[in-house]
DSSP file (Angstrom, degrees, kcal/mol; ACC not computed):
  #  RESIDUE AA STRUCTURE BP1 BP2  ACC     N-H-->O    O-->H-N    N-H-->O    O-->H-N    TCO  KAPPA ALPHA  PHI   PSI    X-CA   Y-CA   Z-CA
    1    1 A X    >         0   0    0      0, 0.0     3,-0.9     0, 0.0     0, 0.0   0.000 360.0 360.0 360.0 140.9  118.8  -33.7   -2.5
    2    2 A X  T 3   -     0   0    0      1,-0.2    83,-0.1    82,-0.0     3,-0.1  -0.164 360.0  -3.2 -49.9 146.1  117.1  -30.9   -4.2
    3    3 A X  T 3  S+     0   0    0      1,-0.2    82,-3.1    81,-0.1     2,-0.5   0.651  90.4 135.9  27.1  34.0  118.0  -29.9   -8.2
    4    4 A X  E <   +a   85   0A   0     -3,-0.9    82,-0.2    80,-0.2    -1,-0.2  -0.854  25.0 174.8 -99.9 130.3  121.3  -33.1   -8.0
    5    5 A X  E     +     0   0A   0     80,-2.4     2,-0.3    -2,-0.5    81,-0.2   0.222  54.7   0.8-116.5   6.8  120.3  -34.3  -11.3
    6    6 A X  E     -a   86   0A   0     79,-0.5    81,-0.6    35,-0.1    -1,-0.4  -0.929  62.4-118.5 172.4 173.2  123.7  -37.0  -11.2
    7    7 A X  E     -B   40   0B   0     33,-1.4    33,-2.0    -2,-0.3     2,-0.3  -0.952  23.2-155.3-145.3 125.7  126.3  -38.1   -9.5
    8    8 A X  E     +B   39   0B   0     79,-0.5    81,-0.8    -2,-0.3     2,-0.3  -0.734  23.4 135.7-103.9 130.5  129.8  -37.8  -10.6
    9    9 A X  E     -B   38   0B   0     29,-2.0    29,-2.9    -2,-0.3     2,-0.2  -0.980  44.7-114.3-167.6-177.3  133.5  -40.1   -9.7
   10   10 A X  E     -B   37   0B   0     -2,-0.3    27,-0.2    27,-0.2     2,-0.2  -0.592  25.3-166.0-117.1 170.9  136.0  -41.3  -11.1
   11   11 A X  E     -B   36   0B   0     25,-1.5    25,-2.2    -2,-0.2     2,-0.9  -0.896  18.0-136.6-149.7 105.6  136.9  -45.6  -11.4
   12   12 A X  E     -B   35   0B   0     -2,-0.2     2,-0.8    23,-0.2    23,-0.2  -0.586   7.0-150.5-101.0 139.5  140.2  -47.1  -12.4
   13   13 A X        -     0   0    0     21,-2.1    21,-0.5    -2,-0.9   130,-0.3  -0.653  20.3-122.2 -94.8  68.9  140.6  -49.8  -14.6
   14   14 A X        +     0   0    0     -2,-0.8   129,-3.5   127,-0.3     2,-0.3   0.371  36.4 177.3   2.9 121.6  143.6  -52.1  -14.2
   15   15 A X  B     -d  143   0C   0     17,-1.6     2,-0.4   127,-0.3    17,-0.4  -0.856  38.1 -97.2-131.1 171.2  145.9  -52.4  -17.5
   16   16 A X        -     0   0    0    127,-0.7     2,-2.2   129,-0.4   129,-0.0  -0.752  61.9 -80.7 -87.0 151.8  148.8  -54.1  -18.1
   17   17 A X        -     0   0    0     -2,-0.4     5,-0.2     1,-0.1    -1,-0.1  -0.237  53.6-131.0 -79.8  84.1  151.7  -51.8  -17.7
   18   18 A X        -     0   0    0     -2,-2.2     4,-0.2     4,-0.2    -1,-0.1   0.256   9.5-124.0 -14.1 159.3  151.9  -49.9  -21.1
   19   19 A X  S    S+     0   0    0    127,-0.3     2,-0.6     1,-0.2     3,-0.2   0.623  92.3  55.6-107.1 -22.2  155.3  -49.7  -23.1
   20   20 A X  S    S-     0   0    0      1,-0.2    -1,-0.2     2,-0.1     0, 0.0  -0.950 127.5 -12.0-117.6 150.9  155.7  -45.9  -23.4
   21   21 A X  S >> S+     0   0    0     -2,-0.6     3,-1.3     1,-0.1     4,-0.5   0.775  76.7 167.3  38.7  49.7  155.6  -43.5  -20.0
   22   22 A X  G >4  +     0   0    0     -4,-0.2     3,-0.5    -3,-0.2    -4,-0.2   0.733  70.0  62.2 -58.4  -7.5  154.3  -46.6  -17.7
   23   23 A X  G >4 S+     0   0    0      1,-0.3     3,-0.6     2,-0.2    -1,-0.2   0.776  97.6  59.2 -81.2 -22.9  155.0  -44.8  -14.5
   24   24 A X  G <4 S+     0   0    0     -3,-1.3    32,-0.7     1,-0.2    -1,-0.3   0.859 104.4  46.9 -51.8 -38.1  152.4  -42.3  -15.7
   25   25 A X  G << S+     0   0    0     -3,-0.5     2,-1.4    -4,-0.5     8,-0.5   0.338  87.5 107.8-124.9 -26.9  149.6  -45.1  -15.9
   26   26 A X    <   -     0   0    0     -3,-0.6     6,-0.2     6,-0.2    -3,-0.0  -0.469  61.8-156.4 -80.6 112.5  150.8  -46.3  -12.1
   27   27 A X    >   -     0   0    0      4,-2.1     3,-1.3    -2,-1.4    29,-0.2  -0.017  41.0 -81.0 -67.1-176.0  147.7  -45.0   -9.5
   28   28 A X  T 3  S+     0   0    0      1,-0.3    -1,-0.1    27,-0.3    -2,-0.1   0.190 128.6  60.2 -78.6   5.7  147.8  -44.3   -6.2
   29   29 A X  T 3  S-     0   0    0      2,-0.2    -1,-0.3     0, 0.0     3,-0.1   0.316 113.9-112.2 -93.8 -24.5  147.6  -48.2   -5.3
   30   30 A X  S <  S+     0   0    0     -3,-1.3     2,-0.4     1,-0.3    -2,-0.1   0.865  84.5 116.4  77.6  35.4  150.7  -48.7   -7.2
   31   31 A X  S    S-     0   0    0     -6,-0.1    -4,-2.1    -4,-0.1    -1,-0.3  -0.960  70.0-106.7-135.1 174.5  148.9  -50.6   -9.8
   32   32 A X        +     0   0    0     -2,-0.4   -17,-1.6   -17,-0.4     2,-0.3  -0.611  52.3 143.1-102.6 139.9  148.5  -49.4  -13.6
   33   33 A X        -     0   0    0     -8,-0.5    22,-1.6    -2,-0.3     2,-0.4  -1.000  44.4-136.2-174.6 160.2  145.4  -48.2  -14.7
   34   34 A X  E     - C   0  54B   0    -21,-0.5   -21,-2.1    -2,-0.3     2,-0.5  -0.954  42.5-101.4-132.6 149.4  143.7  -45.8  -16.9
   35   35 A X  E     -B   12   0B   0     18,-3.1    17,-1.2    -2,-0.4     2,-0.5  -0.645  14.1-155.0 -93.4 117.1  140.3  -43.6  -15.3
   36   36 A X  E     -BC  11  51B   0    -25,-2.2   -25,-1.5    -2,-0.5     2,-0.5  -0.741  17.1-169.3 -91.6 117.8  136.6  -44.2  -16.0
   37   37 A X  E     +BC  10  50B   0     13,-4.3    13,-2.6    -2,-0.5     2,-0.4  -0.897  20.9 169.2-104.5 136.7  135.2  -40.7  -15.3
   38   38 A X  E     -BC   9  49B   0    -29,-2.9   -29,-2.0    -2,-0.5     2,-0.3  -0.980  32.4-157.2-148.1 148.4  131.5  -41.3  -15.3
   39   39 A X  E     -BC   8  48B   0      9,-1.8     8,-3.0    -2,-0.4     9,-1.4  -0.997  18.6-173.3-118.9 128.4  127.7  -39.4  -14.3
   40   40 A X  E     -B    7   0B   0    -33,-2.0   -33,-1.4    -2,-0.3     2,-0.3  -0.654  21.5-129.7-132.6 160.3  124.6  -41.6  -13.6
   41   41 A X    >   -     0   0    0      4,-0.3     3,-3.2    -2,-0.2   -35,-0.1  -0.741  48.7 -82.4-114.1 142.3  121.2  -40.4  -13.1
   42   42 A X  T 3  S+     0   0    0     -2,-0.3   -36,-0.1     1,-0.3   -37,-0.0   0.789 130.7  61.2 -47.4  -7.1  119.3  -41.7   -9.8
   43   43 A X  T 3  S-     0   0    0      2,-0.1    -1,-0.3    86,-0.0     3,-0.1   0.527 120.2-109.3-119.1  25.4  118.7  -44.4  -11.5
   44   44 A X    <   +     0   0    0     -3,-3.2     2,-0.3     1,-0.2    -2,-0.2   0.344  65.9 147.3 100.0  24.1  121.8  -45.5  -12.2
   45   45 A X        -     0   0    0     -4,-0.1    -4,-0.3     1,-0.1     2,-0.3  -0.455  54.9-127.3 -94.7 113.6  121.7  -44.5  -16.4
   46   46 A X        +     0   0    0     -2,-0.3    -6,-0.3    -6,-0.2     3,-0.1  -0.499  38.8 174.0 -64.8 124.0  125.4  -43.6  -17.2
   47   47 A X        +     0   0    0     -8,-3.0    -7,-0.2    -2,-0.3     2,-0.2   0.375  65.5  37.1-134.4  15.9  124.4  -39.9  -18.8
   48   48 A X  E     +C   39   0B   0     -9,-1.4    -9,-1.8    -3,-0.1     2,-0.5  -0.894  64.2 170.9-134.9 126.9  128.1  -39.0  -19.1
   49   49 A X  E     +C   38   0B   0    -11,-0.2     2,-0.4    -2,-0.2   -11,-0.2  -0.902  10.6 159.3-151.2 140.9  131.2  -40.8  -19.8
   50   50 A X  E     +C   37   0B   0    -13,-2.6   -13,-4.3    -2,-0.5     2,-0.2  -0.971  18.5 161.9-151.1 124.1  134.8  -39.9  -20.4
   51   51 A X  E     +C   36   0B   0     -2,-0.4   -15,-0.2   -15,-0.2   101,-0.1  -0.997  34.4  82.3-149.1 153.6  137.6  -42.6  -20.0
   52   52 A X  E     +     0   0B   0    -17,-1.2   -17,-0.3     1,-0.2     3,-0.1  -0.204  56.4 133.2 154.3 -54.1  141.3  -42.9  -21.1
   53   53 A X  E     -     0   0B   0    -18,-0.3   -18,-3.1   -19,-0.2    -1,-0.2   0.217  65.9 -88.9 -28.0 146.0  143.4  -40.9  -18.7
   54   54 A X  E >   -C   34   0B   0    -20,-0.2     3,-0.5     1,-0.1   -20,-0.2  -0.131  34.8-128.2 -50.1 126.1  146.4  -41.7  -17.0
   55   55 A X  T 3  S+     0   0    0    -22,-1.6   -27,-0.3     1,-0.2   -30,-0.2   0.875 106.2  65.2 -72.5 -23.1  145.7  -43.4  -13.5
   56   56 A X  T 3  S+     0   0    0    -32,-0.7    -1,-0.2   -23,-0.3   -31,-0.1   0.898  77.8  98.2 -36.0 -57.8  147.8  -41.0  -12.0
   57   57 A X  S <  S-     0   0    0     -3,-0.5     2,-0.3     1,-0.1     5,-0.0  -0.074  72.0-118.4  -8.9 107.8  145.8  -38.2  -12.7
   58   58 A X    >>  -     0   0    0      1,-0.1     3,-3.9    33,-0.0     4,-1.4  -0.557  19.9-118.7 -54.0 140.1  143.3  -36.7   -9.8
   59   59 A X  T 34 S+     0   0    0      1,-0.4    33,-0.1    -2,-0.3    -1,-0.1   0.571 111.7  60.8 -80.2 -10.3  140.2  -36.5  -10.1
   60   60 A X  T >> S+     0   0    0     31,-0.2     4,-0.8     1,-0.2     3,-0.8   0.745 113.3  46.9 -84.2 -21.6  139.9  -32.8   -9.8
   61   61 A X  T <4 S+     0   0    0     -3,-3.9    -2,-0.3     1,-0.2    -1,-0.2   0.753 103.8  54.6-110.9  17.8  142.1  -32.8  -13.1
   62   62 A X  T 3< S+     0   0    0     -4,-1.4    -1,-0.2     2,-0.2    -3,-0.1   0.195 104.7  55.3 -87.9  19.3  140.6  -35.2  -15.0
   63   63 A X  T <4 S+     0   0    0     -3,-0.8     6,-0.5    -5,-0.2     3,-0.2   0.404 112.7  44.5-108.0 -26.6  137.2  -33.4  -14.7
   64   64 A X  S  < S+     0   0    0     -4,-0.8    -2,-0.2     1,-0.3    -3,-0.1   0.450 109.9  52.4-105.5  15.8  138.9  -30.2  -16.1
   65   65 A X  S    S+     0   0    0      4,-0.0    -1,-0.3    -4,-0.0     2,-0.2   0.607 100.4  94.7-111.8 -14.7  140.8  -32.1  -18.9
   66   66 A X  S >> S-     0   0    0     -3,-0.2     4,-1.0     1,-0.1     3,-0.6  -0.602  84.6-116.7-108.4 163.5  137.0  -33.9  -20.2
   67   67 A X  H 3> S+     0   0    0      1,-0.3     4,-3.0     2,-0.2     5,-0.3   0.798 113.0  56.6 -74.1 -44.3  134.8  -33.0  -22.5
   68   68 A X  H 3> S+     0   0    0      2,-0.2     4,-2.2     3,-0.2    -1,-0.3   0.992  99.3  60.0 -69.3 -43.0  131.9  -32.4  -19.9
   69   69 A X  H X> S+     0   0    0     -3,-0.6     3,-4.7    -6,-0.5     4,-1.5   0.952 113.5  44.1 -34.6 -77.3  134.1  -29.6  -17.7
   70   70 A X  H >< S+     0   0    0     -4,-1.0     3,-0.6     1,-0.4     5,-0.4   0.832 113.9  45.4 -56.1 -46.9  134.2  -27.4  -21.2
   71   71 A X  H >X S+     0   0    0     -4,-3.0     4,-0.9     1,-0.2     3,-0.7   0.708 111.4  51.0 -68.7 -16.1  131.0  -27.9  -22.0
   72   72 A X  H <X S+     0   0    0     -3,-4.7     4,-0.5    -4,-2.2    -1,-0.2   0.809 112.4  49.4 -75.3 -39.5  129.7  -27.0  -18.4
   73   73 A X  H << S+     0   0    0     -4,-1.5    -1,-0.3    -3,-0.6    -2,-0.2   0.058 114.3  49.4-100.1  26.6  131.8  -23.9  -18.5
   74   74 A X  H <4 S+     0   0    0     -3,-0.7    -2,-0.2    -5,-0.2    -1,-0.2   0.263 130.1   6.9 -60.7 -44.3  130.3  -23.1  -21.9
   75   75 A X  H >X  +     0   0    0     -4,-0.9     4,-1.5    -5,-0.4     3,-0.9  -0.206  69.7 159.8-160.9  71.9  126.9  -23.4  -21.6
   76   76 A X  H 3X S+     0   0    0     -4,-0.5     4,-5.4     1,-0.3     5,-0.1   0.908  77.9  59.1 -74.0 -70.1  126.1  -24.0  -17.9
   77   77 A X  H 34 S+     0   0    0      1,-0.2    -1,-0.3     2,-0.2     5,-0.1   0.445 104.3  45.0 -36.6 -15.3  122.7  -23.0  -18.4
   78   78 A X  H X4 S+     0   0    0     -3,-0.9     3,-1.1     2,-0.1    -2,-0.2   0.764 126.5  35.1 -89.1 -49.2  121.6  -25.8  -21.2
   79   79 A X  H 3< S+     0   0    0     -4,-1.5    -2,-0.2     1,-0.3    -3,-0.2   0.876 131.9  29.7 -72.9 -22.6  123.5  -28.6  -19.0
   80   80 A X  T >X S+     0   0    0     -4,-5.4     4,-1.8    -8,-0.1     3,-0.6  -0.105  85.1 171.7-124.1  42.4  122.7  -27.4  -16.0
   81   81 A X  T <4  +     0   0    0     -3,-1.1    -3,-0.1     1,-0.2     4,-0.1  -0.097  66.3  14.4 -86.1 161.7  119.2  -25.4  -16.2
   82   82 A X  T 34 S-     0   0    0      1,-0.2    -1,-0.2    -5,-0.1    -5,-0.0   0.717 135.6 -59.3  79.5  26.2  117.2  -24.0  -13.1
   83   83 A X  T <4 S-     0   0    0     -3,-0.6     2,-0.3     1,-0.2    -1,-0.2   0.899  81.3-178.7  47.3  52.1  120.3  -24.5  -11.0
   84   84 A X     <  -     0   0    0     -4,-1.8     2,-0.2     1,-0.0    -1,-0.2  -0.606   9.4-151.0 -66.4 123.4  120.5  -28.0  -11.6
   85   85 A X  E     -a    4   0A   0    -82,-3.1   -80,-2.4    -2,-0.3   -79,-0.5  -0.669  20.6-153.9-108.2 148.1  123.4  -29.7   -9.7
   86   86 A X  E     -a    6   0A   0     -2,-0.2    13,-3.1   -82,-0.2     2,-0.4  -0.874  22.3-149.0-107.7 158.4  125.8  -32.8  -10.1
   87   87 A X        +     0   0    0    -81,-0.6   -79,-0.5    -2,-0.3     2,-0.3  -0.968  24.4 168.6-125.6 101.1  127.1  -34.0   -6.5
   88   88 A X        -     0   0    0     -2,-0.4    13,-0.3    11,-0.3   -79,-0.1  -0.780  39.3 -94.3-115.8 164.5  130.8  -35.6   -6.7
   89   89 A X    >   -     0   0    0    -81,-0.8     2,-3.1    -2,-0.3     3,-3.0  -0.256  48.6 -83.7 -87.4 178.0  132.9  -36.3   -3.5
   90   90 A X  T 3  S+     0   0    0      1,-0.3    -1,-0.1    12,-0.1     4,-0.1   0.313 121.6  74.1 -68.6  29.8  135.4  -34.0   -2.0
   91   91 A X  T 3  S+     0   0    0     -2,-3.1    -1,-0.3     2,-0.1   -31,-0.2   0.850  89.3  75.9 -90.2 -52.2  138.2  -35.1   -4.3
   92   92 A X  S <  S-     0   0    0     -3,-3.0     2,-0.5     1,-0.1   -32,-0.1  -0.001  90.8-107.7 -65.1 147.6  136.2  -32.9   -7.1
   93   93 A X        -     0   0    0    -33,-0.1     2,-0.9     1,-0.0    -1,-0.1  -0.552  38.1-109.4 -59.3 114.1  136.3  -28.7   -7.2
   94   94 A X        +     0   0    0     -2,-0.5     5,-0.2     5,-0.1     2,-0.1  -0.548  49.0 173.1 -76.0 124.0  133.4  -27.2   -6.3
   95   95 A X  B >   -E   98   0D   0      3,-1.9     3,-1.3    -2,-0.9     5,-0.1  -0.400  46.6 -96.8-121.9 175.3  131.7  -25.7   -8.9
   96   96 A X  T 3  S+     0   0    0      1,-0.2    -1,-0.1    -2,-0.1    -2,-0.0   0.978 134.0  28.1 -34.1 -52.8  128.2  -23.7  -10.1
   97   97 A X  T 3  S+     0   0    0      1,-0.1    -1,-0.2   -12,-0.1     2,-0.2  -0.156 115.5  62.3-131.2  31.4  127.4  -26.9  -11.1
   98   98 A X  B <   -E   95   0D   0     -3,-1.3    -3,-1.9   -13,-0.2     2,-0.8  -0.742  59.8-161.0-157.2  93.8  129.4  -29.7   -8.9
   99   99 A X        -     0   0    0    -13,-3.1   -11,-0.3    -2,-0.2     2,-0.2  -0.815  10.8-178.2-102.8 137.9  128.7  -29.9   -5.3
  100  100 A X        -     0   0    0     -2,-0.8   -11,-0.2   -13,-0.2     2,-0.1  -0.529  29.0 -89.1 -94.6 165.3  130.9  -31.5   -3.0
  101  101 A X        -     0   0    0    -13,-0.3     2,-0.2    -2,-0.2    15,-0.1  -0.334  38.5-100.6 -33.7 119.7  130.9  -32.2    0.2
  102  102 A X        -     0   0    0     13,-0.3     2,-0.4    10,-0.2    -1,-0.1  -0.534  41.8-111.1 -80.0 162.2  132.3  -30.1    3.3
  103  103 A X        -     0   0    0     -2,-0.2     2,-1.2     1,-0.1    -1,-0.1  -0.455  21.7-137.3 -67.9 111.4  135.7  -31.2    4.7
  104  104 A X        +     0   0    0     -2,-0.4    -1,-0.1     1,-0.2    -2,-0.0  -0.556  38.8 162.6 -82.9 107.6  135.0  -32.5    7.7
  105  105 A X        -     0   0    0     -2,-1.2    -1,-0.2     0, 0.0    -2,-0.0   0.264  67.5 -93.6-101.5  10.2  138.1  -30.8    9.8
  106  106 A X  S    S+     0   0    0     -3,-0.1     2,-0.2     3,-0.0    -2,-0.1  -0.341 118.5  77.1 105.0 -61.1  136.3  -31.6   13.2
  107  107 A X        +     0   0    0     -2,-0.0    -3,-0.1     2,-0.0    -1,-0.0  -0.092  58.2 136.7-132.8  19.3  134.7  -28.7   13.7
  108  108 A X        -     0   0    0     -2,-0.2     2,-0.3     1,-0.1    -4,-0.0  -0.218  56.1-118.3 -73.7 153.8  131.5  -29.0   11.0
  109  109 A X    >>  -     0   0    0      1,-0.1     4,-2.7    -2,-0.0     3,-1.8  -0.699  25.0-101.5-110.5 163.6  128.5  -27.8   12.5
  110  110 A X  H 3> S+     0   0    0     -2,-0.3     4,-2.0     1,-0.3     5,-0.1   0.748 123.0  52.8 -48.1 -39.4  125.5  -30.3   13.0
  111  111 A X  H 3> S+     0   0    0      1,-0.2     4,-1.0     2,-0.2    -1,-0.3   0.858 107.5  49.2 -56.1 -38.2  123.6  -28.7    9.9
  112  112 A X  H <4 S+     0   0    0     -3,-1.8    -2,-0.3     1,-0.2   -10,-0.2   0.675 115.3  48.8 -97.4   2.1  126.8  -29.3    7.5
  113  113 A X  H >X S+     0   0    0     -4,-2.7     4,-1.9     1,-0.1     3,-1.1   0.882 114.9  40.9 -60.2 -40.7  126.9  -33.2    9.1
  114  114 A X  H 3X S+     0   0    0     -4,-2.0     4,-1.4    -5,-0.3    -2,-0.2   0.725 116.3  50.3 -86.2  -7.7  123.3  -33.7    8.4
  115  115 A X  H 3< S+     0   0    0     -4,-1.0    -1,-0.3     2,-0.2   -13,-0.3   0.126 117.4  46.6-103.9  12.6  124.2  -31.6    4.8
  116  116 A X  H <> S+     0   0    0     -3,-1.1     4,-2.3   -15,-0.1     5,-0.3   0.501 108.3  50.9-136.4 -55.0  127.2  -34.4    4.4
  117  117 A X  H  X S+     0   0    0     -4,-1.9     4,-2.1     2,-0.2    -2,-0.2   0.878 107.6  50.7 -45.6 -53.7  125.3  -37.1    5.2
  118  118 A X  H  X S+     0   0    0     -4,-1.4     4,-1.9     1,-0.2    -1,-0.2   0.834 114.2  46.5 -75.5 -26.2  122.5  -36.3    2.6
  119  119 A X  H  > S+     0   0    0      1,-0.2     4,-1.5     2,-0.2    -1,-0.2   0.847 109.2  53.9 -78.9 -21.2  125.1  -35.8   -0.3
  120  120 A X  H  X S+     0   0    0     -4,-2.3     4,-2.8     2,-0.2    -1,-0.2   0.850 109.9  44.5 -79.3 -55.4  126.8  -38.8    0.7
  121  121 A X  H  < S+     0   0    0     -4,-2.1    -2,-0.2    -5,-0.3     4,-0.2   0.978 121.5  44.6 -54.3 -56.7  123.2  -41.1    0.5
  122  122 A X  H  < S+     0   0    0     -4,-1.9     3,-0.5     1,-0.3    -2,-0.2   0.635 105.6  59.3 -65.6 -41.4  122.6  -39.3   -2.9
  123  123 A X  H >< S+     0   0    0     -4,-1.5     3,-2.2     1,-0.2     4,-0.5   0.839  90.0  79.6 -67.9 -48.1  126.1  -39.7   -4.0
  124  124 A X  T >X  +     0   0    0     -4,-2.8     3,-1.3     1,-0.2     4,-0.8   0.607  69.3  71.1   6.2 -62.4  125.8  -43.6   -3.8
  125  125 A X  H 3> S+     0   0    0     -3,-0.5     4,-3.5     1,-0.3     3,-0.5   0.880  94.4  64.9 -75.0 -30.8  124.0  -44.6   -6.9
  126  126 A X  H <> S+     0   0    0     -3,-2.2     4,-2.9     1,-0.3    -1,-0.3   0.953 107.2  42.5 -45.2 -57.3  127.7  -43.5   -8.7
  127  127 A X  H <4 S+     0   0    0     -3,-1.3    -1,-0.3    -4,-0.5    -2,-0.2   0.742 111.9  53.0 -78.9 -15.5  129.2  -46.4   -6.8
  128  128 A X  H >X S+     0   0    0     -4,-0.8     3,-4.1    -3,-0.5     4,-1.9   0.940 112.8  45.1 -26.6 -73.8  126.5  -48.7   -7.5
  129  129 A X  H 3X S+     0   0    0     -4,-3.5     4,-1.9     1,-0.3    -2,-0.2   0.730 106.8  53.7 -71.5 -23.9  126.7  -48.2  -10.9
  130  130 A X  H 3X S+     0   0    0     -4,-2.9     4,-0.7    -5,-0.3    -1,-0.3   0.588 110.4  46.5 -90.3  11.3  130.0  -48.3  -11.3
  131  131 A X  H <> S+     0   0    0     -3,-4.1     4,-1.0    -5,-0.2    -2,-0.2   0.619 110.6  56.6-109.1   1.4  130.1  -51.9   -9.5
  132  132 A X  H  X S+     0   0    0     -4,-1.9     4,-3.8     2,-0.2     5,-0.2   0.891 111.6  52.5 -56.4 -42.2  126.7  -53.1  -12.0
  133  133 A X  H  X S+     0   0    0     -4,-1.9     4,-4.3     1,-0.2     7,-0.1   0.972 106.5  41.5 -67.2 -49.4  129.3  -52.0  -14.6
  134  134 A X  H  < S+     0   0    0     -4,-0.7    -1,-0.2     2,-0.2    -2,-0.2   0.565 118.8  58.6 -76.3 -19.9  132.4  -54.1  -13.7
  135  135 A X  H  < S+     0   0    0     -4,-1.0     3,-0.3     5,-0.1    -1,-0.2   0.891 102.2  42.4 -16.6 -87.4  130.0  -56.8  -13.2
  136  136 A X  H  < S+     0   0    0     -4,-3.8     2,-0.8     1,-0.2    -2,-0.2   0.959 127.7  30.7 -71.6 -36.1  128.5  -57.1  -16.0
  137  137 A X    ><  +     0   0    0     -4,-4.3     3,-1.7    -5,-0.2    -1,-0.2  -0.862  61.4 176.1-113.5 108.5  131.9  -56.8  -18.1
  138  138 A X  T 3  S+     0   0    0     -2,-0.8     4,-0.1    -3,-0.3    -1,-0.1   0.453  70.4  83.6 -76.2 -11.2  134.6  -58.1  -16.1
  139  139 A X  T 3  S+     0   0    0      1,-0.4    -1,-0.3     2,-0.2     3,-0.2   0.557  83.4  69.8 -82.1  -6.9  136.8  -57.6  -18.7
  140  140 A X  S <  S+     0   0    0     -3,-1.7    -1,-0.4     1,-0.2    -2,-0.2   0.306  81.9  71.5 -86.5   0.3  136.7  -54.2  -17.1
  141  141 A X  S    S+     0   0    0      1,-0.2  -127,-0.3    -7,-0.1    -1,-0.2   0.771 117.2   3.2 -75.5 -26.2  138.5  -55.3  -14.0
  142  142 A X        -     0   0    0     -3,-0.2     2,-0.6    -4,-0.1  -127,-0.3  -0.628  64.1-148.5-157.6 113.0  141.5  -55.6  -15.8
  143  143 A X  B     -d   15   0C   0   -129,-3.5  -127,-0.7  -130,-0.3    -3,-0.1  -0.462   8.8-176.3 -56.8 109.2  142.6  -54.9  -19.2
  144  144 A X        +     0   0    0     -2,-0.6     2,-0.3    -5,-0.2    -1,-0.1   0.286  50.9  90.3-116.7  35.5  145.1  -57.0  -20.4
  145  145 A X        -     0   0    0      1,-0.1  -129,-0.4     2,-0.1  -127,-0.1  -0.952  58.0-143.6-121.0-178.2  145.9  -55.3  -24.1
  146  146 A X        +     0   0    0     -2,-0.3     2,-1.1  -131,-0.1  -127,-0.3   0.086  68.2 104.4-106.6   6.8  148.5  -52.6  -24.9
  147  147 A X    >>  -     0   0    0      1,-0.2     3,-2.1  -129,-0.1     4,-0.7  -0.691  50.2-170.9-104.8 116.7  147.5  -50.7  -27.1
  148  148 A X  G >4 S+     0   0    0     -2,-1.1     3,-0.6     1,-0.3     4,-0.3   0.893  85.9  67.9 -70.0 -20.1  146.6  -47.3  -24.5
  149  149 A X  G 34 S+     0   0    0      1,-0.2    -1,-0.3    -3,-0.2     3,-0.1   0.658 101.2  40.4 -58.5 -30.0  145.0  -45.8  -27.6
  150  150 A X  G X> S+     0   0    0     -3,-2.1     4,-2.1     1,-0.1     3,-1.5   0.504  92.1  83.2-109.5 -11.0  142.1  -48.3  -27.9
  151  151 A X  H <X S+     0   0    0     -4,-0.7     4,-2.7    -3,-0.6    -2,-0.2   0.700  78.9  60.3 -83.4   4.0  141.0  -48.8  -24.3
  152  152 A X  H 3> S+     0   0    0     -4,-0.3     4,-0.6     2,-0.2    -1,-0.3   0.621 110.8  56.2-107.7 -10.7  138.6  -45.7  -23.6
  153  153 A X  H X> S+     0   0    0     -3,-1.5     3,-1.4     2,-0.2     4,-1.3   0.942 106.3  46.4 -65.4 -57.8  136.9  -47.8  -26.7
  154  154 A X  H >X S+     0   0    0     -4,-2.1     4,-2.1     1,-0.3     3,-0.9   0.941 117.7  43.5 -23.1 -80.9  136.8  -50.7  -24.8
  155  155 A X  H 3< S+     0   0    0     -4,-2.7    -1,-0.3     1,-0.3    -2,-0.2   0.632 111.1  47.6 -51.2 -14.1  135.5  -48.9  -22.1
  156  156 A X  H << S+     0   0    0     -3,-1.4    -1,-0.3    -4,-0.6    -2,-0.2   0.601 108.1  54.7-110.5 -16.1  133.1  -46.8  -23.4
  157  157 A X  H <<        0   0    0     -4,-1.3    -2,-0.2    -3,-0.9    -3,-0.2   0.892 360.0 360.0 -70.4 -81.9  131.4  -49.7  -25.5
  158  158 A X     <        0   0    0     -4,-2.1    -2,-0.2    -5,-0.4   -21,-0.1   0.658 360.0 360.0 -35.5 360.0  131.1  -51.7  -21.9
């Protein structure tokens, strides 16, 4: 797709059930886990990363709680120049500078399939990269220490 300069999601990372506010920590799987927010470049070079959040947490607000939302809505034009795009799936807000996907309600018209389609191929490399990651460090499949304080080092090192 034309100006997508990354591809944006979210990933959760299986912990052991923390000792303060575990129900926070419990995802929509019912399993405890804290969220690797991440942006890769088409060639799969992580060129954002922001992780520590509560697996509860949606993914539209753990894009406006990280470091890259403020800085996008500060100075759009540095991150984002020549109308330069990121492409995340329809979980995310659509922004200047974040396109998503239309909602397919039925009633999308052949252009916004084939326009669904292409964001979809494009959107890929994210999930690629994020199964290269959990690959290579495995220890990202599940966390097993407690201290909730240390793991977005953990992660962010991997």
């Amino acid at each position: 797709m034309p100006r997508v300069i990354g591809a944006i999601d979210g990933s959760h990372i299986a912990i052991q059930a923390p000792a303060h506010h575990p129900d926070d920590y419990v995802n929509r799987k019912g399993v405890h886990s804290v969220i690797l927010q991440a942006v890769v470049d088409h060639k799969m070079m992580f060129t954002d990363i922001y992780a520590g959040e509560p697996g509860s947490l949606h993914d539209a607000r753990v894009i406006r709680r990280s470091p890259l939302f403020t800085r996008a809505q500060q100075e759009m034009g540095n991150l984002f120049p020549n109308g330069a795009v990121l492409v995340g799936d329809a979980a995310y807000p659509c922004l200047p500078w974040l396109v998503t996907p239309f909602r397919d309600n039925g009633h999308l018209s052949e252009r916004q399939k084939m326009f669904n389609h292409a964001h979809s191929t494009t959107r890929i490399v994210i999930e690629q990269a994020f199964g290269l990651l959990k690959g290579r460090f495995p220890k990202l499949q599940h966390l097993t220490m407690t201290d909730v304080g240390k793991m977005p080092q953990i992660i962010l090192a991997c």
